[in-house]
C-alpha positions as CSV (number, residue, x, y, z in Angstrom):
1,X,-13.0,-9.7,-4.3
2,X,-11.9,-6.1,-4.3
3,X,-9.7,-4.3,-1.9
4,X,-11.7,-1.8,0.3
5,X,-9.5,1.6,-0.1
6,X,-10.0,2.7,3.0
7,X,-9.3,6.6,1.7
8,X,-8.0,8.5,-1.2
9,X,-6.5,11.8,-1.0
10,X,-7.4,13.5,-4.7
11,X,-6.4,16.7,-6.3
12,X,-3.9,19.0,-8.4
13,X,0.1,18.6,-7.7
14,X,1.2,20.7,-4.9
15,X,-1.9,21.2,-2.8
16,X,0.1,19.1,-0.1
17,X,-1.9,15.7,-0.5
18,X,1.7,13.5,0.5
19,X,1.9,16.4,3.8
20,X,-1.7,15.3,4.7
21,X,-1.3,11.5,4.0
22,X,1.7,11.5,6.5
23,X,0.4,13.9,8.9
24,X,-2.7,11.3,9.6
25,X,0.2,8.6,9.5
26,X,1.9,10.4,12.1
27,X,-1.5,11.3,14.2
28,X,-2.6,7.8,14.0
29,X,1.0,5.5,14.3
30,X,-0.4,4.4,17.7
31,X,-3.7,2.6,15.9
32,X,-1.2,0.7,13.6
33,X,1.5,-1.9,13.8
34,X,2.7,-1.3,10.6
35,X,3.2,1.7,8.3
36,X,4.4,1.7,5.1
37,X,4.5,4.9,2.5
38,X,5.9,3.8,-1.1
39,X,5.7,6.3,-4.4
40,X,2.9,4.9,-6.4
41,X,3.5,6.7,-9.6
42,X,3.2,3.9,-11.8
43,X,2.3,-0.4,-11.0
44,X,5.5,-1.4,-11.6
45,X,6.8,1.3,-9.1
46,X,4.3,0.1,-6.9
47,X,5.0,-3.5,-7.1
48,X,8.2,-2.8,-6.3
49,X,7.7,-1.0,-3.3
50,X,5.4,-3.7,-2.1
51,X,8.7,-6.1,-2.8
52,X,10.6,-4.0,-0.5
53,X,8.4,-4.2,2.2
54,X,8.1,-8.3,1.8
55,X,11.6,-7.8,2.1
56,X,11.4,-5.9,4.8
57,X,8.9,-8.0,7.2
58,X,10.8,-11.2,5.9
59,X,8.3,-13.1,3.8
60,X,9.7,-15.6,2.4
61,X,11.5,-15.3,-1.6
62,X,10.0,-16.9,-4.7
63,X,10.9,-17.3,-7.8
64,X,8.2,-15.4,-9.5
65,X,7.2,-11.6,-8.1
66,X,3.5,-12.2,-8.4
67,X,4.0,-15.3,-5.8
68,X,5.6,-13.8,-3.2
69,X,3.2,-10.6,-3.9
70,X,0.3,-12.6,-3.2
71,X,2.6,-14.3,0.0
72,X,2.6,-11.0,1.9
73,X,-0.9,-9.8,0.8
74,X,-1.8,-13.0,2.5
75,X,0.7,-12.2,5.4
76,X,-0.8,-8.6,5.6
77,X,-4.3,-10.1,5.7
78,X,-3.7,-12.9,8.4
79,X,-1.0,-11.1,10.8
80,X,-3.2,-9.7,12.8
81,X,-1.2,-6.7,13.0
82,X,-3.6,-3.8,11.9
83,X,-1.6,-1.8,8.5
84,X,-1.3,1.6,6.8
85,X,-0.3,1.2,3.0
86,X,0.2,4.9,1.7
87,X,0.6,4.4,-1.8
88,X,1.6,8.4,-2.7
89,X,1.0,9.5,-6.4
90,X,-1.3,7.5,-8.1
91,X,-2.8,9.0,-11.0
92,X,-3.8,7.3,-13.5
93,X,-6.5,4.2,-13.2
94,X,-4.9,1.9,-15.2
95,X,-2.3,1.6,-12.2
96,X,-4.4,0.7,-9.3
97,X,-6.3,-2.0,-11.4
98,X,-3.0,-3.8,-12.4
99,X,-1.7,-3.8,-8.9
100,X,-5.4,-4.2,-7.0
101,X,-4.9,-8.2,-6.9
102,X,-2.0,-7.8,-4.7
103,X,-3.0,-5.6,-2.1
104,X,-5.0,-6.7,1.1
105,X,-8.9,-6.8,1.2
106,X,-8.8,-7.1,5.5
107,X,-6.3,-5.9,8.3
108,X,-6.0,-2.5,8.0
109,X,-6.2,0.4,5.4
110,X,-4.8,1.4,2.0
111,X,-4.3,5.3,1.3
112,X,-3.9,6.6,-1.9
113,X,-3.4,9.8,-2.7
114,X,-2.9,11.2,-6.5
């Protein structure tokens, strides 16, 4: 399976890609139960801002990361609460395909913008 990216935001630095990503997470905060902007400037970055917010909507600690990032994929995926993951500064490939097992294929959307 492959999460469905529900948009991308693409382009060189400073054309205001991060203004527009939270401008449509402002517009739309009504459609969504949960929003969530982390940097995404690298997977480890990214996996940890995915940490923090399984820290933040209490799912429950594991010993290993890659447990308890699976655990709130899962979570995400089966809440019922529709999402909005803005991962903000991802530009390189590589990062998105280590980090793609751990993000949710159903629920609500993943923005990324580069």
């Amino acid at each position: 399976k492959h999460v469905a990216v529900t948009g991308s935001i693409e382009g060189t630095g400073g054309i205001g890609k991060t203004t527009l990503a939270l401008k449509y997470a402002n517009e739309y905060q009504s459609d969504y139960r949960l929003i969530y902007f982390m940097p995404a400037n690298s997977s480890q970055i990214i996996k940890n801002g995915l940490l923090e917010l399984a820290d933040n909507i209490e799912v429950p600690k594991s010993e290993k990361d890659e447990e308890r990032l699976q655990w709130l994929k899962t979570m995400l995926e089966r809440s019922g609460k529709k999402y909005l993951l803005i991962l903000d500064g991802m530009d390189k490939q590589k990062s998105f395909n280590e980090i793609e097992e751990y993000l949710p294929e159903t629920g609500g959307h993943v923005l990324i913008t580069s």
